[in-house]
C-alpha atoms as an extended CHARMM CRD file, in Angstrom:
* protein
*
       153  EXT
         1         1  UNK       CA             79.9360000000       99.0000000000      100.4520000000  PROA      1               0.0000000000
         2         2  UNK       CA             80.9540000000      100.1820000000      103.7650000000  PROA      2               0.0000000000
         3         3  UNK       CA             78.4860000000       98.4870000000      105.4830000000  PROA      3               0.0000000000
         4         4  UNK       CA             80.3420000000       95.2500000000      104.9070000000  PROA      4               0.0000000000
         5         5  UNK       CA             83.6590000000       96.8650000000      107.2080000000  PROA      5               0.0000000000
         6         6  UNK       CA             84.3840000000       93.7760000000      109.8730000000  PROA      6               0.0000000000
         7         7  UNK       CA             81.1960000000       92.3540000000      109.2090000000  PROA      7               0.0000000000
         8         8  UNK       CA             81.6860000000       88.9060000000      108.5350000000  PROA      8               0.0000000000
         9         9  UNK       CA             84.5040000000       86.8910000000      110.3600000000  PROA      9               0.0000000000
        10        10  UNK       CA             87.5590000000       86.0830000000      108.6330000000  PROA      10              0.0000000000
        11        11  UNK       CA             86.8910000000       82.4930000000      109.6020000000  PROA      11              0.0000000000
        12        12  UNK       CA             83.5910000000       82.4990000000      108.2550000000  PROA      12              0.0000000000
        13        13  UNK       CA             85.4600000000       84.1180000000      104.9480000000  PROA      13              0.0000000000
        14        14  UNK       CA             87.6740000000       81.2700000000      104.8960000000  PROA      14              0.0000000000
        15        15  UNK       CA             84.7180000000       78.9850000000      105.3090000000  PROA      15              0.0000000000
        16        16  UNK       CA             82.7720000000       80.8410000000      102.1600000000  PROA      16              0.0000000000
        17        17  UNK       CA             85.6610000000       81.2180000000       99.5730000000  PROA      17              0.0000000000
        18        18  UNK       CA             86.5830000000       77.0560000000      100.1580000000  PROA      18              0.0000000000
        19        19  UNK       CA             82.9330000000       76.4250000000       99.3800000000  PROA      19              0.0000000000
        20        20  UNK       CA             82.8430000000       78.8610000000       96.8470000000  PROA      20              0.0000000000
        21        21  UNK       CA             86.4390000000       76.8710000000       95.1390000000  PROA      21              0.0000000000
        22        22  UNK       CA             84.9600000000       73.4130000000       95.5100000000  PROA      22              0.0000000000
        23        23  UNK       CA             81.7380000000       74.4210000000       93.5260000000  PROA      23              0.0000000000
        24        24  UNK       CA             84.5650000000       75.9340000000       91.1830000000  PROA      24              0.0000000000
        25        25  UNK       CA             86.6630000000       72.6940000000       91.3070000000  PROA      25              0.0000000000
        26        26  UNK       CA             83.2730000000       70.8710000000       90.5530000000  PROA      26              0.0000000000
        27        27  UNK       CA             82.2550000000       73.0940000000       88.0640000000  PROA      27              0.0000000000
        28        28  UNK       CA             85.3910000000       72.4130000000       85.9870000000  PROA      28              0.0000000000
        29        29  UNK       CA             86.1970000000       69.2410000000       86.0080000000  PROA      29              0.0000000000
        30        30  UNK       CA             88.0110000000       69.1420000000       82.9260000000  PROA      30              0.0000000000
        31        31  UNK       CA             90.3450000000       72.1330000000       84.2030000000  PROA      31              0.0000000000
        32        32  UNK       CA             91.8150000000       69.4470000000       86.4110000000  PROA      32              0.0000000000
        33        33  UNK       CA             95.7500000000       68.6460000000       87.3730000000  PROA      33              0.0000000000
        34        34  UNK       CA             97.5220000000       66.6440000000       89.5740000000  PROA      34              0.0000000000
        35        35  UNK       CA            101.6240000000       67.7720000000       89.6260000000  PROA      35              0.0000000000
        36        36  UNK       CA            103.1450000000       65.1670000000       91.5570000000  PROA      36              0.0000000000
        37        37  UNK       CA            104.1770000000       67.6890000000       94.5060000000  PROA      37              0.0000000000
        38        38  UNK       CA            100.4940000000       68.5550000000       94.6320000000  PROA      38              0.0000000000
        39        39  UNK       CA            100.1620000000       66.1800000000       98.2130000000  PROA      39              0.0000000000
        40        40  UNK       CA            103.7090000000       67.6110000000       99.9420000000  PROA      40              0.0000000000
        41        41  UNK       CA            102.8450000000       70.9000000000       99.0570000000  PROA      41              0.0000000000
        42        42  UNK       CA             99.1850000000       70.9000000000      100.2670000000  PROA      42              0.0000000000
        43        43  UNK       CA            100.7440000000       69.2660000000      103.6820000000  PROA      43              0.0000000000
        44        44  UNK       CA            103.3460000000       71.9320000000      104.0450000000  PROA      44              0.0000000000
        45        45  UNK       CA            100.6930000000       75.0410000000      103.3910000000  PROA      45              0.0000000000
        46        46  UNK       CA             98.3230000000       73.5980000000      105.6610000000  PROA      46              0.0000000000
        47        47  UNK       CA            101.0990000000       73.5450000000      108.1840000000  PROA      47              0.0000000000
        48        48  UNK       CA            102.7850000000       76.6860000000      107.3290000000  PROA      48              0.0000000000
        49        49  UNK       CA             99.2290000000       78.1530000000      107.4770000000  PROA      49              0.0000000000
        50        50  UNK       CA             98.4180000000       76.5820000000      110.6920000000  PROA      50              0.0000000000
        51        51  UNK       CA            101.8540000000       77.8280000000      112.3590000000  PROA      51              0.0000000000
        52        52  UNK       CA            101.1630000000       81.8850000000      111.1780000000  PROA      52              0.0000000000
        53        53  UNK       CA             97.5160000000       81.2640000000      112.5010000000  PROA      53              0.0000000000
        54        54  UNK       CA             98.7240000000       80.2840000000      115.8980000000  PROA      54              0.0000000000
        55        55  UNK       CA            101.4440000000       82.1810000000      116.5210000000  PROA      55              0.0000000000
        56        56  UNK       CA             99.4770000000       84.8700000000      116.2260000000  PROA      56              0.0000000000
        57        57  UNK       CA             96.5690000000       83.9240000000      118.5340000000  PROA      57              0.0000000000
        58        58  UNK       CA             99.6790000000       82.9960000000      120.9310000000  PROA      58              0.0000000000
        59        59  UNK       CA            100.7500000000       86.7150000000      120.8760000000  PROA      59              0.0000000000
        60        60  UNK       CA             97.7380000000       88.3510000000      120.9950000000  PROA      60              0.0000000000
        61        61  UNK       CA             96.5960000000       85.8010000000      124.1330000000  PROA      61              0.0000000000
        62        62  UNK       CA            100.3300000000       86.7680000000      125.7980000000  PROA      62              0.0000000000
        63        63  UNK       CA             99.9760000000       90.6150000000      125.2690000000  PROA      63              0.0000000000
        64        64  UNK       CA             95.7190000000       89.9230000000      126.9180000000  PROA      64              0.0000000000
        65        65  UNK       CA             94.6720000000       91.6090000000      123.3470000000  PROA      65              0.0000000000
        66        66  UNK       CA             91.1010000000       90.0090000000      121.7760000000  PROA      66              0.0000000000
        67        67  UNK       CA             91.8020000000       87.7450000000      118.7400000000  PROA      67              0.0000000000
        68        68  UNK       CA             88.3830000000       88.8110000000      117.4210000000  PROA      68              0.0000000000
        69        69  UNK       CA             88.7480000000       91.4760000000      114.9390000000  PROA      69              0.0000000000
        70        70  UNK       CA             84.9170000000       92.4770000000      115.4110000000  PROA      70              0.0000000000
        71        71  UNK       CA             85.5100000000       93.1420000000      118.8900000000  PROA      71              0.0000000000
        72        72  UNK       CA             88.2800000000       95.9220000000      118.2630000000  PROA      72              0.0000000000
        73        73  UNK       CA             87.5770000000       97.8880000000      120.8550000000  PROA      73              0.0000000000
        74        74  UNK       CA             88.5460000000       95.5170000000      122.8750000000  PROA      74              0.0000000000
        75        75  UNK       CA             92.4220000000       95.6770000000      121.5520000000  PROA      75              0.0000000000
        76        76  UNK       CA             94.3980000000       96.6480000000      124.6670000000  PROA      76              0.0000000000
        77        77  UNK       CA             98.1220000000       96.5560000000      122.9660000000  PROA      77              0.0000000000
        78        78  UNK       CA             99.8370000000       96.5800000000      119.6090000000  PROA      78              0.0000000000
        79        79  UNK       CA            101.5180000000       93.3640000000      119.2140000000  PROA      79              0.0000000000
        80        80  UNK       CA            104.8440000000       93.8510000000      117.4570000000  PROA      80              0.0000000000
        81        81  UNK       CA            107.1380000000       91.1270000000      118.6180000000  PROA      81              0.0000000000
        82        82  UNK       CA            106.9780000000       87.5840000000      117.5520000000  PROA      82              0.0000000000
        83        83  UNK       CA            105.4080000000       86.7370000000      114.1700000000  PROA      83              0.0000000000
        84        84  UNK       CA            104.4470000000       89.9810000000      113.9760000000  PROA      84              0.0000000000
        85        85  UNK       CA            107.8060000000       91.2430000000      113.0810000000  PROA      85              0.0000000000
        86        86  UNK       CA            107.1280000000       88.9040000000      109.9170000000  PROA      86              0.0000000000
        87        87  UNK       CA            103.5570000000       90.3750000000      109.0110000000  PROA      87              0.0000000000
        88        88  UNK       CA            100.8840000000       92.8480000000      110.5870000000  PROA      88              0.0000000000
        89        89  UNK       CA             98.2690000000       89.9330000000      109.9700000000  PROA      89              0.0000000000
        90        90  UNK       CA             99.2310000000       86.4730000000      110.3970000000  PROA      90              0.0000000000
        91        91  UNK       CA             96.2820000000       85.1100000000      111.3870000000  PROA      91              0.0000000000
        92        92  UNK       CA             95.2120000000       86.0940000000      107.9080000000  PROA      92              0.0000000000
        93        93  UNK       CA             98.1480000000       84.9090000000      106.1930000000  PROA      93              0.0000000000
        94        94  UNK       CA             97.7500000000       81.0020000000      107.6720000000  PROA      94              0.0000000000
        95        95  UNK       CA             94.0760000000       81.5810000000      106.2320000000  PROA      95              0.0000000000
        96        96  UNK       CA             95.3850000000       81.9210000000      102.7470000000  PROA      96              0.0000000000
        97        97  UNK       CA             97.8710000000       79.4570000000      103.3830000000  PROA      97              0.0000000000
        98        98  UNK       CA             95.6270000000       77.1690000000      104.4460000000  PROA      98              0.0000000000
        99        99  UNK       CA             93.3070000000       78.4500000000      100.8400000000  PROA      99              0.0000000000
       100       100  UNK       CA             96.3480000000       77.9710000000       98.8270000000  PROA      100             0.0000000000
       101       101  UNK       CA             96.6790000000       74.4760000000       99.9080000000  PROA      101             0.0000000000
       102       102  UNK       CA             93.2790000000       74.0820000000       99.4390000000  PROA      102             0.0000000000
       103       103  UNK       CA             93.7600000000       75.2380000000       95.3340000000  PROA      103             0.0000000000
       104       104  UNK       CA             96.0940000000       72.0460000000       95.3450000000  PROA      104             0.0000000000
       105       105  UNK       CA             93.6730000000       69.3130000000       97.0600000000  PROA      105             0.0000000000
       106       106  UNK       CA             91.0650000000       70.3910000000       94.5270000000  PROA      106             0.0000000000
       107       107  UNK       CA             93.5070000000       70.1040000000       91.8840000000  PROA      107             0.0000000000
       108       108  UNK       CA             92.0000000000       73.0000000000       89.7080000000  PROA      108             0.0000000000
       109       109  UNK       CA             94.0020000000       76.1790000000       88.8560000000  PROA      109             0.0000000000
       110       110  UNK       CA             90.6610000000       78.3380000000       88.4980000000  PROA      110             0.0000000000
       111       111  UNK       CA             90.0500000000       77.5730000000       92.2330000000  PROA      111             0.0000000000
       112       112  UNK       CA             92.8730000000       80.2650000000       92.8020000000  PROA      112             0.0000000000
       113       113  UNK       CA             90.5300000000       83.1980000000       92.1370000000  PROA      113             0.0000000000
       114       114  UNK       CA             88.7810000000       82.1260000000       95.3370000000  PROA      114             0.0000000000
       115       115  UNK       CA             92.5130000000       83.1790000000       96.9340000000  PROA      115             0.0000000000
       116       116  UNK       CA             92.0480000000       86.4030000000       94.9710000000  PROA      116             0.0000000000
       117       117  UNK       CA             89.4690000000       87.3150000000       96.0330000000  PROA      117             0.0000000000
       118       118  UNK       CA             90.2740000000       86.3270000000       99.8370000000  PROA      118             0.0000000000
       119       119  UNK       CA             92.8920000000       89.1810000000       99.6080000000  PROA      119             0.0000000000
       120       120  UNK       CA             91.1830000000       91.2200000000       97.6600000000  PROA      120             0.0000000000
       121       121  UNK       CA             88.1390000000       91.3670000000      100.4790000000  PROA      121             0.0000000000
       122       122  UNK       CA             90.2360000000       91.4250000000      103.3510000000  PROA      122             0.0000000000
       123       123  UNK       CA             92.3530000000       94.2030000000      102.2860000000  PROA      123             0.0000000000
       124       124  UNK       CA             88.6170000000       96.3720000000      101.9060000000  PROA      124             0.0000000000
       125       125  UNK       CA             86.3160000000       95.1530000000      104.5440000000  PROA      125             0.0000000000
       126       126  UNK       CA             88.8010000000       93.6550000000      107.3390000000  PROA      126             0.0000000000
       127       127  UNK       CA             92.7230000000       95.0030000000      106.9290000000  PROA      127             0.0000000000
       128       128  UNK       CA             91.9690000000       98.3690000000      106.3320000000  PROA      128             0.0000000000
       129       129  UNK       CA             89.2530000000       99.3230000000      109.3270000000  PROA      129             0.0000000000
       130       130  UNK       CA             91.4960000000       97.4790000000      111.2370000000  PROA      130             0.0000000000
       131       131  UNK       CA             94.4100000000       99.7130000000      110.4270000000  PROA      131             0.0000000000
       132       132  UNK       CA             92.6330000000      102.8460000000      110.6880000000  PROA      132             0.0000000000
       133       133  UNK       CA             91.3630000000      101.4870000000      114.2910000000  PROA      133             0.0000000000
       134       134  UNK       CA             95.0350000000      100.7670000000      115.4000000000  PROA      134             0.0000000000
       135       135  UNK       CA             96.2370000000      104.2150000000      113.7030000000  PROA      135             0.0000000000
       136       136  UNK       CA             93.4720000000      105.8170000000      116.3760000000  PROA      136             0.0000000000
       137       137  UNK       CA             94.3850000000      103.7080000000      118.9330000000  PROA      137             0.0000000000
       138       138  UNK       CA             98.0770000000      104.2490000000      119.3060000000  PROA      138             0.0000000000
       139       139  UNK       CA             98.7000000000      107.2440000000      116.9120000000  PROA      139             0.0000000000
       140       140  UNK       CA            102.5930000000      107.0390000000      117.5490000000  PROA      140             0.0000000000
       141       141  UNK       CA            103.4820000000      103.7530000000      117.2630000000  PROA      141             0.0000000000
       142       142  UNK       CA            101.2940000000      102.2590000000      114.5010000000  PROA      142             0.0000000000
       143       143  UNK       CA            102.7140000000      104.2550000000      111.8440000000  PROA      143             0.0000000000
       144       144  UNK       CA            106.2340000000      103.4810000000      112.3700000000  PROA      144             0.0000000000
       145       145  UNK       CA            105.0260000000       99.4380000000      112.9970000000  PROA      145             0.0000000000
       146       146  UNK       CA            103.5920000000       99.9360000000      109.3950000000  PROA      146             0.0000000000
       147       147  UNK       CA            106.1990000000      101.4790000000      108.0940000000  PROA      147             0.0000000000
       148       148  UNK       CA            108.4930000000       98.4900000000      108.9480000000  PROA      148             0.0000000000
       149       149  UNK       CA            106.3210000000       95.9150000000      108.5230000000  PROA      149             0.0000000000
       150       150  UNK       CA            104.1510000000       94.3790000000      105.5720000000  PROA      150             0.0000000000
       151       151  UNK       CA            100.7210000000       93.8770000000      105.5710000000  PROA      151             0.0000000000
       152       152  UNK       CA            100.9600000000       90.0230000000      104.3320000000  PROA      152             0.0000000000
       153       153  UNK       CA            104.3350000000       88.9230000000      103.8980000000  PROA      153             0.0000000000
């Protein structure tokens, strides 16, 4: 299974797992619901998600750090300040804000295991090389950022 460390993009993740919860959402029709907060709170997580997406390509682009995790050799700086005093990965936490509010335009509550799963793959094949990368890469400060600092939120 280690062959699948920073393989795929997390924006190409993103891209599978909403594919993957339509054919859920179309699969299970009858699973369906519509609350009537279903439309403000599928606007607000797509804008939540969008704001912890770009704030965080805003820091990395102001500390001249690469955005792409495949490229991590490329990281020049750990980026603590910002929204990064919120989360170690907010890029990733806009994705699954942006997949939560994607659970509520399909209107299906089994299309949440595609958020599940999200996580659950990120934390193996993305977070976690990542974080062993940065531990490497600046061996005294990473471990006190982590210490004070969440992974998600």
């Amino acid at each position: 299974m280690d062959s699948l460390k920073l393989k795929l993009p997390p924006l190409l993740q993103v891209i599978i797992v909403m594919l993957l919860m339509k054919i859920i959402a179309s699969a299970t029709p009858a699973i369906s619901f519509l609350l009537p907060v279903s439309k403000p709170l599928f606007v607000l997580l797509v804008v939540l998600g969008g704001v912890f997406a770009v704030a965080g390509v805003v820091a990395f682009r102001q500390h001249q750090t690469t955005v792409n995790p495949t490229l991590k050799t490329e990281s020049t700086s750990l980026v603590q300040s910002g929204v990064y005093r919120i989360t170690r990965n907010p890029m990733y936490v806009g994705f699954l804000l942006l997949l939560v509010a994607s659970a509520f335009y399909f209107a299906n509550p089994y299309t949440l295991l595609g958020c599940v799963l999200f996580v659950l793959y990120m934390n193996k094949f993305q977070i976690e090389p990542e974080e062993d990368y940065l531990a490497s890469q600046f061996p005294d400060e990473y471990p006190a950022y982590k210490e004070k600092v969440r992974r998600w939120l």
